[in-house]
Every structure is written in structure tokens, then in C-alpha cells.
C-alpha positions in Angstrom: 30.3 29.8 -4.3 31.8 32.6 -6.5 34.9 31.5 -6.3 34.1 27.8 -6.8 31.1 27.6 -8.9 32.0 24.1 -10.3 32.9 22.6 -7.1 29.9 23.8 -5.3 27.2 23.2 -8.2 28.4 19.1 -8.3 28.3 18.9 -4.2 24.8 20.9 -4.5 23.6 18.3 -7.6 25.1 15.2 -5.9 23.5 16.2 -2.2 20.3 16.8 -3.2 19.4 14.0 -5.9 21.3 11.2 -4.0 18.6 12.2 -1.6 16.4 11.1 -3.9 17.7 8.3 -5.2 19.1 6.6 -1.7 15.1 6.4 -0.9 14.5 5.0 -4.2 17.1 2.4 -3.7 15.9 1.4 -0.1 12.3 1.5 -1.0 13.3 -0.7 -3.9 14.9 -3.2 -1.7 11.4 -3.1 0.6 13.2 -1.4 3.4 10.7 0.4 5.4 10.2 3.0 5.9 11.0 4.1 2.4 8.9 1.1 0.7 6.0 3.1 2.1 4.0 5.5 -1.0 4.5 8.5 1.8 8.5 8.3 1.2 8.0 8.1 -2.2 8.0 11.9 -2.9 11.5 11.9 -2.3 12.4 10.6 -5.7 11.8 14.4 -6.8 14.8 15.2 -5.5 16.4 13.1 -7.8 15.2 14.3 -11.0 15.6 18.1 -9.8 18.9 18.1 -8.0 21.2 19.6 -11.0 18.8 22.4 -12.3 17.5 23.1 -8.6 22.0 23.4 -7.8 22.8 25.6 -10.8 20.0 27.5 -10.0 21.3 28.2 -6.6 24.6 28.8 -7.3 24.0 31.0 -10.1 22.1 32.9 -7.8 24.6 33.2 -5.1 27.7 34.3 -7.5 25.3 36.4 -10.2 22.1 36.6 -8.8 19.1 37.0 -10.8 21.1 37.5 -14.0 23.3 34.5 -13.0 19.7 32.5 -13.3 18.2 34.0 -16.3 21.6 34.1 -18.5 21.4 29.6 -17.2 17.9 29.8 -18.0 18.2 31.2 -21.6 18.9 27.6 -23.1 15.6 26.4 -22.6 14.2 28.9 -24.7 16.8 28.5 -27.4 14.5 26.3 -29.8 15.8 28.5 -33.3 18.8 26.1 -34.0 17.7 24.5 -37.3 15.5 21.8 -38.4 18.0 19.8 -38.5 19.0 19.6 -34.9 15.8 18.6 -34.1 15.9 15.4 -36.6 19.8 15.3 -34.8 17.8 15.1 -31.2 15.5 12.9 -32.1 16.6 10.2 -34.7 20.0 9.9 -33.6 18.8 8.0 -30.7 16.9 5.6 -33.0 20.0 5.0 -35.2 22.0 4.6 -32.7 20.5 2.1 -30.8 19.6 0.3 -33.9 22.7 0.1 -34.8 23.5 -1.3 -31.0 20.8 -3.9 -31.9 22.5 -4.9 -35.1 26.0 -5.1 -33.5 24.5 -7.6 -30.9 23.0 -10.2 -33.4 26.2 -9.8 -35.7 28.4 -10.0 -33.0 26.3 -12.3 -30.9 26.5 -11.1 -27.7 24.3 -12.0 -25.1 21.0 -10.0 -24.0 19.9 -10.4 -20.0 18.2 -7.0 -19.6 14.3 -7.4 -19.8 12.6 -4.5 -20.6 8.6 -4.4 -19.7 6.5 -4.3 -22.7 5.4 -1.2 -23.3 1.2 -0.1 -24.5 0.6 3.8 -25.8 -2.2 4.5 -22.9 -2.8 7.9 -22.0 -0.6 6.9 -19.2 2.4 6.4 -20.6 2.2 9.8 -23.0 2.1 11.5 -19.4 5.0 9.6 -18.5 6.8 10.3 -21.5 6.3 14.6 -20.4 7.4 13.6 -17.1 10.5 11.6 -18.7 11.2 15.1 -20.3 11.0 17.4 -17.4 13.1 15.2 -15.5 15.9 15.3 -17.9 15.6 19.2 -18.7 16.5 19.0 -15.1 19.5 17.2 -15.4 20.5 18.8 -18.6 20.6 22.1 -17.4 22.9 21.4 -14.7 25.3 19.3 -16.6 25.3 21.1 -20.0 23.7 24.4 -19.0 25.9 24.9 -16.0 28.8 22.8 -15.9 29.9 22.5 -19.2 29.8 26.0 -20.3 31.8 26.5 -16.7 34.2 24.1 -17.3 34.9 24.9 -21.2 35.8 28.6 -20.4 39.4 26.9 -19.1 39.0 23.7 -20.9 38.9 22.3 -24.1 35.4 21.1 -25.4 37.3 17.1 -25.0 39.0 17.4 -21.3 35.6 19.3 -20.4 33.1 17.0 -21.6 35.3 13.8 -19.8 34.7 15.5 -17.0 31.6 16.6 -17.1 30.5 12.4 -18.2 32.3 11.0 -15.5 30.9 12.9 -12.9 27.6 12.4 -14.6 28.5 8.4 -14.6 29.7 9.0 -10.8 26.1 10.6 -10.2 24.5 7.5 -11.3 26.1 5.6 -8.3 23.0 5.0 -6.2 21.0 2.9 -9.1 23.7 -0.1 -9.0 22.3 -1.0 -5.9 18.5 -0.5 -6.9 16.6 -4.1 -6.8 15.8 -4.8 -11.0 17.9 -2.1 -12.3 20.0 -2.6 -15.4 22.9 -0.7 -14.3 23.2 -2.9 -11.4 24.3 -6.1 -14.0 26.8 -4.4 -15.5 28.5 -1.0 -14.0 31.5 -0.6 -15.4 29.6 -1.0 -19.2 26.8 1.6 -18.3 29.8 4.1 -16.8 31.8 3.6 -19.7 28.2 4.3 -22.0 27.4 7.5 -19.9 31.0 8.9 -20.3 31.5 8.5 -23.8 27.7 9.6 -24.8 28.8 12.7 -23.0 30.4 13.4 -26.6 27.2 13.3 -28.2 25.8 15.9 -26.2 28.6 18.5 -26.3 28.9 18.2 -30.2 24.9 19.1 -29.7 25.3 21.6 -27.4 28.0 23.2 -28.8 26.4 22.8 -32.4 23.4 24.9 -30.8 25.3 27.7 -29.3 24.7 26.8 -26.5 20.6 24.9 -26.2 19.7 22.9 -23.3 16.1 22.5 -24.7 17.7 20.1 -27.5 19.9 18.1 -25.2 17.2 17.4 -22.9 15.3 16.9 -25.9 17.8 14.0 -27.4 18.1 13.2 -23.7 14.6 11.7 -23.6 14.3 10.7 -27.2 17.4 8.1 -26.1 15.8 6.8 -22.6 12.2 6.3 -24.5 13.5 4.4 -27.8 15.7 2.2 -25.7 11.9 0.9 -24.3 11.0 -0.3 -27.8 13.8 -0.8 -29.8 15.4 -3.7 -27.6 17.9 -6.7 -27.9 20.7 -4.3 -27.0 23.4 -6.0 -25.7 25.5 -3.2 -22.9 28.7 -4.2 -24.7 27.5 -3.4 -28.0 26.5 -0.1 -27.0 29.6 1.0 -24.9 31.8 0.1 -28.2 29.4 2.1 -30.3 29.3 4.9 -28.0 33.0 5.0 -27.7 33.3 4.7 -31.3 31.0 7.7 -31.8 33.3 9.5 -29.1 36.2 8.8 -31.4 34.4 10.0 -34.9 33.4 13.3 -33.4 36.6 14.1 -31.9 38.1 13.3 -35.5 35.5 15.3 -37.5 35.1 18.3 -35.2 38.2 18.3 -33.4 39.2 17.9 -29.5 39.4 22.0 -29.1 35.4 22.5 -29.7 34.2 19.5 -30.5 31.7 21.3 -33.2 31.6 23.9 -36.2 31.3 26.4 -33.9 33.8 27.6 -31.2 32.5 26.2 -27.9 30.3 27.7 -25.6 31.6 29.0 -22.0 30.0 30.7 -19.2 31.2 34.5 -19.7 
């Protein structure tokens, strides 16, 4: 693992949440035993696989260090107000902006999304929602990207870093209801080119997986309410996005600030 950190942190992150999400799949498509509540606690896996395989292979090649030095992003919350506004309303405009495209445009809307009621229920859900993507994000920008940008540039790094990511999301085409299983190819295309948005973040914020994760889950919870996007609509916008950032900040760190890489 020391000598292959990245290789054996994306076999770790793919193992154990595709353990999770093959159950999810099955139990989707009422295949017992996995339709059964009991098999349910599976789908932990899923959420937890890329934190729980950084963690483990920063332990192996650095040991406790290796874990606190991944760690350290979470706690990096002193970036600027305005990264927080960046976290959390970019999402909004962006899928407004989606929304717009797909009336102007019109393209055709076939994804229904369940209405949604503010219960006490859904505000747990929505801390859940978090936790599971401060999971993801500190395996794919608190461990691989920072691995990958100390021999890459911030653009060849983050392409890799969102196709894998797109690659990760395999599983769900075949989930019974799910909207990546209507259009693939769209939602890859989406997930690799978002990938920009995140680096430009992370970067921005030498370095702070809490404000990923954080624009992470302000992006899955405003596509719940603000809906009408059509999947073609947003893979050009998130492509052009891609584009406009590699313009403004540059293919080398994709930011103000040189990139961040894993020392």
C-alpha cells in the first residue's frame, strides 16, 4: 500500500461500497434474500467505503499521522464566508439554471421526483445525507486528489479522479426506480465534469473536505425541490462550467491558489 496508495485506496473504496450497493440493487429488484430489512444494513457499506479505504491505507503507508494529516480537512471550516455561500448556493444556481435551459430549450423531463414535506424526518435525513457524503468526500478529494495532484496537474487529476467516481456509481444503473438507470452515459458525463466544481473548491480551500461534502449535499437536497431538470440540460451546463473554470483558473491548479497534494 505504500508504494501504491492510489491503486489500493480505489480497490479498497470500490470493494467495500459496491458491497453495499450490490444489496441495494438486489433488494431493489425484490430478490431475496436482500429484499429482507435484515440485509438492509449493508447499504452502510456503501456510504462509508471511501473514507473507511483512505482511512486504511493511510494507516498502513503513515500510520496514525497518515490518518490525522487525511482527517485535518474536516476540521478546516476557516476558509471565508464566502466559500460557504460558494457551497451552498452554487447548487441552487446551478440547477436553476438547469431548469431554465430545459424550458428554453425544451427538452423533455421523465425523472419523477417524490414530493418532498419538512417533517422532523426528513431534517434527520438531510444529517444523514451529509455524513454519507463527508464519507465519500474524504476519499475522493481528501485522499485521492491530493495523491493524484502531487504528479498531476489539478485538470488531468480531477478527470481522473470524476471518472472513477462516475465508474463508482456503476451498481445504481441497475437499481429498480433509479434515475441513473434512464440515462447513463448523461449522469457519467454530469459526475465527471462536476468533478471540476469540486477541485476549484477544494483547491480554493487549501485543501477542506468539510466544504466539499458540504456543497456535496447542498447539490443532492436542492435537486429534491428545485425540479424540471432535464439530464441533458445539466451535463451541458456542467460541462460548460468545466470549461469556464479551466479558462478562469487555469488547467495547472485549477484555483487562485497552487493545488493541494499529499506531501
Amino acid at each position: 500500500m505504500r508504494k501504491y496508495p492510489i491503486a489500493w485506496f480505489y480497490i479498497l473504496a470500490f470493494g467495500i461500497s459496491w458491497l453495499g450497493m450490490i444489496s441495494i440493487v438486489l433488494g431493489s429488484r425484490g430478490i431475496t434474500p436482500f429484499a429482507s430489512p435484515y440485509f438492509q444494513f449493508l447499504s452502510i457499506f456503501y456510504a462509508v467505503g471511501p473514507a473507511l479505504a483512505a482511512v486504511i491505507v493511510s494507516q498502513v503507508a503513515h500510520g496514525r499521522t497518515g490518518v490525522q494529516d487525511l482527517l485535518r480537512g474536516l476540521l478546516r471550516w476557516r476558509v471565508g464566508l464566502v466559500w460557504y455561500l460558494v457551497a451552498v448556493l452554487s447548487p441552487v444556481l446551478l440547477l436553476t439554471v438547469a431548469q431554465v435551459l430545459t424550458q428554453l430549450l425544451d427538452f423533455s423531463v421523465t425523472i419523477a421526483v417524490p414530493q418532498v414535506d419538512l417533517s422532523p424526518y426528513v431534517i434527520f435525513g438531510f444529517g444523514v445525507n451529509f455524513f454519507a457524503h463527508a464519507c465519500e468526500e474524504i476519499g475522493w478529494r481528501g485522499f485521492a486528489l491530493p495523491h493524484l495532484q502531487k504528479r498531476h496537474s489539478a485538470l488531468i487529476a480531477t478527470v481522473i479522479v470524476g471518472m472513477l467516481w462516475g465508474l463508482w456509481h456503476l451498481p445504481l444503473i441497475f437499481m429498480a426506480a433509479s434515475p441513473m438507470s434512464k440515462y447513463p452515459l448523461l449522469w457519467f458525463i454530469s459526475i465527471v465534469a462536476n468533478a471540476f466544481m469540486y477541485t476549484w473548491i477544494y483547491n480554493s480551500t487549501k485543501g477542506s473536505i468539510l466544504l466539499v461534502a458540504l456543497f456535496h449535499g447542498s447539490l443532492n437536497i436542492f435537486g429534491v425541490f428545485i425540479t424540471g431538470v432535464s439530464p441533458v440540460a445539466y451535463a451541458l451546463l456542467n460541462c460548460a462550467v468545466a470549461i469556464i473554470l479551466i479558462a478562469v483558473f487555469g488547467r495547472v491548479n485549477l484555483s487562485r491558489r497552487e493545488r493541494v497534494y499529499a506531501g
